[in-house]
MDTraj code that builds the backbone (N, CA, C; nanometers):
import mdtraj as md
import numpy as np

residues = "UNK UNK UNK UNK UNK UNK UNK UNK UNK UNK UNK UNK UNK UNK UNK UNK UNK UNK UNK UNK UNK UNK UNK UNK UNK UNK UNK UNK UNK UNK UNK UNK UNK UNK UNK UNK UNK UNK UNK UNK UNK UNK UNK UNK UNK UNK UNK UNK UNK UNK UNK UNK UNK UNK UNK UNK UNK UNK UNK UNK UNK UNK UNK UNK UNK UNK UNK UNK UNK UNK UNK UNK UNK UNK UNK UNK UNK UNK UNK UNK UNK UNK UNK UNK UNK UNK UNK UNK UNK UNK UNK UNK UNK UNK UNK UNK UNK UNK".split()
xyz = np.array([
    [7.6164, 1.4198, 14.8198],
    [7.7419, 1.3765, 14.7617],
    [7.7178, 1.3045, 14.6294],
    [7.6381, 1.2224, 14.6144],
    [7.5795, 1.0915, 14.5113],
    [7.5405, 1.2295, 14.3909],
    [7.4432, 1.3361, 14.4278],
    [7.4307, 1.4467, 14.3290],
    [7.5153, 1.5263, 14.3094],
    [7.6339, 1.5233, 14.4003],
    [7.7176, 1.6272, 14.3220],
    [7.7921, 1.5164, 14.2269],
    [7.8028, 1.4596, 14.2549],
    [7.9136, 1.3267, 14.1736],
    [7.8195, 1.3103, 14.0189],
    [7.6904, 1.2924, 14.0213],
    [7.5915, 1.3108, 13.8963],
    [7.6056, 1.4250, 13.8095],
    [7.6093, 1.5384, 13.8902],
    [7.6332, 1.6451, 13.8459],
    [7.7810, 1.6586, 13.7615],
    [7.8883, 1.6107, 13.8326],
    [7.9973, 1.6014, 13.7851],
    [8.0486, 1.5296, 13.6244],
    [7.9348, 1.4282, 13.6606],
    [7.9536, 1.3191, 13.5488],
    [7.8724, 1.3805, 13.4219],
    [7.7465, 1.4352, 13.4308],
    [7.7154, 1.4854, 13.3420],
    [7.7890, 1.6271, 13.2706],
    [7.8300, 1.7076, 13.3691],
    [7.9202, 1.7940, 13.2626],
    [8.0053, 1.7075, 13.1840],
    [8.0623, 1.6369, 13.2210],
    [8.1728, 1.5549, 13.1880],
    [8.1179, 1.5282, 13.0221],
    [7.9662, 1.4512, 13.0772],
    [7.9600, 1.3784, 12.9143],
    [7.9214, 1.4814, 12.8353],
    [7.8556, 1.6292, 12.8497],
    [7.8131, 1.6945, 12.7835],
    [7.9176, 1.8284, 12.7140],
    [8.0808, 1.7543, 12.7449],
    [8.1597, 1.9019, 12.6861],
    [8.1332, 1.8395, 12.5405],
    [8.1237, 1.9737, 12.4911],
    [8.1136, 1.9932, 12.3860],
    [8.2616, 1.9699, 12.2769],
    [8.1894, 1.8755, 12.1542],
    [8.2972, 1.8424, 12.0551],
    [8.2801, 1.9443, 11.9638],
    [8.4663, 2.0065, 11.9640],
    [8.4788, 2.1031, 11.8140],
    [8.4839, 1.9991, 11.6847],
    [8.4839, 2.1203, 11.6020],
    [8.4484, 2.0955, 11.4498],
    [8.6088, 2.0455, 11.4511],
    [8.6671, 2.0819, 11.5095],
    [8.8676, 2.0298, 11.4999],
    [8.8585, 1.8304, 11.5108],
    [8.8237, 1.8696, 11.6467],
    [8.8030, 1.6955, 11.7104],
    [8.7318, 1.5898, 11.6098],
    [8.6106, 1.6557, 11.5206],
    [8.5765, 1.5690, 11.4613],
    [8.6301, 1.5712, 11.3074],
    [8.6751, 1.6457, 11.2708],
    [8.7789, 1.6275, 11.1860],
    [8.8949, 1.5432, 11.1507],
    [8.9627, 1.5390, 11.2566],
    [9.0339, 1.4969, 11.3584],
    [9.0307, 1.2895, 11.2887],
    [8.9355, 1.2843, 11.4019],
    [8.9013, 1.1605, 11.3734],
    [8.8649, 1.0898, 11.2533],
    [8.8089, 1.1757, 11.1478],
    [8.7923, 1.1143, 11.0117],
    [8.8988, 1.1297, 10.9359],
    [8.9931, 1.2136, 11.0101],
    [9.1436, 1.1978, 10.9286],
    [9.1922, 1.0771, 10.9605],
    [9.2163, 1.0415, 11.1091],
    [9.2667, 0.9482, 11.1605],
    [9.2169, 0.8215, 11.0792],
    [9.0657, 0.8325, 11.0186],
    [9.0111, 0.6804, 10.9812],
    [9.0865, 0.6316, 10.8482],
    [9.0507, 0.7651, 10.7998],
    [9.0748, 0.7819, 10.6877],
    [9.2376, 0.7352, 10.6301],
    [9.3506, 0.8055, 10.7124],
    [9.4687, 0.7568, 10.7131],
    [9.5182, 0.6163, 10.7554],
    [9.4312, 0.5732, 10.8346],
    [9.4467, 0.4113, 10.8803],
    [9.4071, 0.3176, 10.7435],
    [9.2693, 0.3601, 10.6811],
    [9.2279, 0.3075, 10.5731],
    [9.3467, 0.3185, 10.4497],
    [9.3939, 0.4084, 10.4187],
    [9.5466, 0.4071, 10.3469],
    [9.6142, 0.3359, 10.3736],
    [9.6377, 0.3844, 10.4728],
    [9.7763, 0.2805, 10.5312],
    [9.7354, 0.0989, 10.5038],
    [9.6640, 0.0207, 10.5412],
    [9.6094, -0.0798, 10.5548],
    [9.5660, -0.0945, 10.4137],
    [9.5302, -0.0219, 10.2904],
    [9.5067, -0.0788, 10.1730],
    [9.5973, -0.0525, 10.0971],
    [9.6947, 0.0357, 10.1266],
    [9.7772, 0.0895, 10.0011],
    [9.8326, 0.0028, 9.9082],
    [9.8986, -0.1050, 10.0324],
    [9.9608, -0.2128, 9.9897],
    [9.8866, -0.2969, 9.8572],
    [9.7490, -0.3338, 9.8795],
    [9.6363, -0.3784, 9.7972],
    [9.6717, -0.3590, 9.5929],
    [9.7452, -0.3762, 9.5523],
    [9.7848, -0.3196, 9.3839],
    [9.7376, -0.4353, 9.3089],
    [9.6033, -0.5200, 9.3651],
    [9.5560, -0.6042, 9.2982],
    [9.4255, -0.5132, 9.1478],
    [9.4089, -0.5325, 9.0428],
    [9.3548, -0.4485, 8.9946],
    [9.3386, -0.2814, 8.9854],
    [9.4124, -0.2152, 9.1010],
    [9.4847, -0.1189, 9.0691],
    [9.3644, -0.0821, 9.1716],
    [9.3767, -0.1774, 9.3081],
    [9.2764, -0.1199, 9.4291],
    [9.3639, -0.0214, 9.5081],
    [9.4898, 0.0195, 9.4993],
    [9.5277, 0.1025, 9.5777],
    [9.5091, 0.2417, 9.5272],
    [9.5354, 0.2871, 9.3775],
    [9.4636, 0.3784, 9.2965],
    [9.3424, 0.4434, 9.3206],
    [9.2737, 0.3382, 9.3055],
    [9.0985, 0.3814, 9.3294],
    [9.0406, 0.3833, 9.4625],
    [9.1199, 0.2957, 9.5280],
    [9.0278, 0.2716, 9.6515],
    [9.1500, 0.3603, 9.8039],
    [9.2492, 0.3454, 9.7996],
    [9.3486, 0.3950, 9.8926],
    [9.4301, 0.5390, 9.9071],
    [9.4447, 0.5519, 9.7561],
    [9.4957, 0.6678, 9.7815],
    [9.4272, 0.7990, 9.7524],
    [9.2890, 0.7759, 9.7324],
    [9.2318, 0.8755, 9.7325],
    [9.1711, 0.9220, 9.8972],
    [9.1292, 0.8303, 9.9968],
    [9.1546, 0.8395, 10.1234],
    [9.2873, 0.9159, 10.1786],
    [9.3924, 0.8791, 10.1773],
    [9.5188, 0.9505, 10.1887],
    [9.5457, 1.0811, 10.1244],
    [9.4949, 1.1024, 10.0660],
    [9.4651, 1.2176, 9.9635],
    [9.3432, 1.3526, 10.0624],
    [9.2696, 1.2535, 10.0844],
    [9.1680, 1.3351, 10.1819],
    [9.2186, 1.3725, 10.3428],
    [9.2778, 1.2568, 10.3775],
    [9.3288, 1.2640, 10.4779],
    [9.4071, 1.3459, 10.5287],
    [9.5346, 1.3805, 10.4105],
    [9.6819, 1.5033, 10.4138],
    [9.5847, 1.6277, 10.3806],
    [9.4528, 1.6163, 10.3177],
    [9.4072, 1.7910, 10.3182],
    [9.3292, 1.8035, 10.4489],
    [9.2336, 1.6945, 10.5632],
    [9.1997, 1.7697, 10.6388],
    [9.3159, 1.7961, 10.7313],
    [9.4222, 1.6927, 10.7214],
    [9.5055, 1.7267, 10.8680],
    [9.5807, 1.9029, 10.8201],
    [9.5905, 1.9116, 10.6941],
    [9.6380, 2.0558, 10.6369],
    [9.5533, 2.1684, 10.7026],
    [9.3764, 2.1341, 10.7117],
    [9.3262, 2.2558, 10.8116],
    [9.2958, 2.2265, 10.9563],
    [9.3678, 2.1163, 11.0056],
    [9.3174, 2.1187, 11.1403],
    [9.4900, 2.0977, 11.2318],
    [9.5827, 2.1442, 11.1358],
    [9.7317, 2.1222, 11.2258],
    [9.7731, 2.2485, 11.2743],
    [9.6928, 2.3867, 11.2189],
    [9.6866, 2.4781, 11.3112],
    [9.6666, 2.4810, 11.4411],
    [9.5910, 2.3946, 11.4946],
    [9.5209, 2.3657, 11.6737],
    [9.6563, 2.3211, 11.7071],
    [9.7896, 2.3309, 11.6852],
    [9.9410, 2.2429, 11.7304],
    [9.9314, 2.1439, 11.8851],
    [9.8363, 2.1197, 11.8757],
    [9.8064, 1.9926, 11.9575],
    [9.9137, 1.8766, 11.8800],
    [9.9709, 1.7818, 12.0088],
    [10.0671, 1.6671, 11.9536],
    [9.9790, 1.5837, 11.8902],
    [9.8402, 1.5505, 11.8837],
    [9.7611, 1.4774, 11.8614],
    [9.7579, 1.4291, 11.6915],
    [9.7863, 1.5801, 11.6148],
    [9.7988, 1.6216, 11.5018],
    [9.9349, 1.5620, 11.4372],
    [10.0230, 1.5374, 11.5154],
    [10.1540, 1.4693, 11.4448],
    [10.1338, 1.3146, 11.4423],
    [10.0273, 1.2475, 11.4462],
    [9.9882, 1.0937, 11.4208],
    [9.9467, 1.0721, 11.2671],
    [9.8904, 1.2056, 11.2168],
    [9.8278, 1.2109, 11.1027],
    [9.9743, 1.1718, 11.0100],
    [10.0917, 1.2620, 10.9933],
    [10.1418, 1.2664, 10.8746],
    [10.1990, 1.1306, 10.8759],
    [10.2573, 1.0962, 11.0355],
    [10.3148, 1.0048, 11.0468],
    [10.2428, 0.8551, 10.9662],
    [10.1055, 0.8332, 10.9794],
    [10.0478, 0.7396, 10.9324],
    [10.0607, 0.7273, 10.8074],
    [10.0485, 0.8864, 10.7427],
    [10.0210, 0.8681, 10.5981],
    [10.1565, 0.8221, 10.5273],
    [10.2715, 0.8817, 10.5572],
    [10.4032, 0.8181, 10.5824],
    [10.4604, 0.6969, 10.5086],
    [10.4073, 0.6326, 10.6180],
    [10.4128, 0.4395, 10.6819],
    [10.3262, 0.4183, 10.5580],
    [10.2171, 0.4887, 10.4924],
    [10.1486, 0.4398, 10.4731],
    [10.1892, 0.4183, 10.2608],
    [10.2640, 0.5372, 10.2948],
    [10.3223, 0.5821, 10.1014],
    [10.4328, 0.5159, 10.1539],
    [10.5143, 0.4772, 10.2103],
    [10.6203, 0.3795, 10.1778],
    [10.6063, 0.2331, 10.1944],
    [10.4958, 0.1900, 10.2467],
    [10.4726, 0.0642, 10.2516],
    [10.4282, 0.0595, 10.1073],
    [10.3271, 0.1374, 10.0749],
    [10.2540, 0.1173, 9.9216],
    [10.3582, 0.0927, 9.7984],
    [10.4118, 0.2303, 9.8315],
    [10.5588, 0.2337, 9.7035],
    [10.6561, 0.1229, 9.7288],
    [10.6403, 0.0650, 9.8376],
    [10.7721, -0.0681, 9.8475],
    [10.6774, -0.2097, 9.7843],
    [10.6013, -0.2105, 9.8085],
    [10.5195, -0.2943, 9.7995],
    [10.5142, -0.3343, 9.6136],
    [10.4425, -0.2092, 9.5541],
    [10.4954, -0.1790, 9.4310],
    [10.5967, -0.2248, 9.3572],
    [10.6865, -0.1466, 9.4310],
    [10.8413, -0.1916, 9.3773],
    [10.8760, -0.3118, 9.3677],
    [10.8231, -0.3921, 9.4796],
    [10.8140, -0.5292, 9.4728],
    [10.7688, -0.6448, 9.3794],
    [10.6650, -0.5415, 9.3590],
    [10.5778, -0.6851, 9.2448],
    [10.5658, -0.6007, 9.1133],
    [10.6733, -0.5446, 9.0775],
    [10.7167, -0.4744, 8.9771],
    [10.9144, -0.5516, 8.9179],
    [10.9282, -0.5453, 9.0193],
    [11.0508, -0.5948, 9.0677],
    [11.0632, -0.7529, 9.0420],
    [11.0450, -0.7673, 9.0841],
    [11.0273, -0.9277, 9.1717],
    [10.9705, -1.0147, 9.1038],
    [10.8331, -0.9925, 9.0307],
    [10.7877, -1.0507, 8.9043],
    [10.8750, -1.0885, 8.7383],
    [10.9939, -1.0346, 8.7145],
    [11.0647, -1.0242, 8.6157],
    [11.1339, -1.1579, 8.6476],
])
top = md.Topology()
chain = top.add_chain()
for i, resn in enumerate(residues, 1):
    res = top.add_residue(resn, chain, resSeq=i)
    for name in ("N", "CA", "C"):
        top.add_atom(name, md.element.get_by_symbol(name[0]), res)
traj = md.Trajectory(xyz[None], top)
């Protein structure tokens, strides 16, 4: 019983990750990293440092939203949240500074 249960556990850890899944996840980082700096328009760190992440991010989720897994609708959503927080943010200390 104890070896079939071993047995069990090791298939388990050994399925194999697609080239999708890990894609996947560096979109996900990648779009979190946007989201969380966009806001940043100190020296023009959202420019250089944020939206070129977000930028990377909307092209891998572009080849991996074929797999129509729901998993895939977190991506745009982030990037989203992530261009209207930036652009409000903007607007703000564009705005608001006068």
């Amino acid at each position: 019983m104890v070896l079939l249960l071993m047995a069990e556990y090791y298939n388990f850890a050994c399925m194999k990750i697609m080239k999708n899944d890990i894609l996947f996840f560096i979109a996900i980082i990648l779009a979190l990293w946007f989201t969380v700096t966009g806001i940043f328009w100190v020296y023009w760190f959202a420019v250089i440092f944020a939206y070129p992440a977000g930028i990377a991010s909307f092209f891998i989720w572009q080849t991996i939203k074929k797999d129509n897994k729901k998993r895939n609708k977190l991506i745009p959503f982030m990037l989203t949240i992530g261009l209207i927080a930036s652009l409000a943010f903007l607007a703000y200390i564009l705005i608001g500074n006068n």
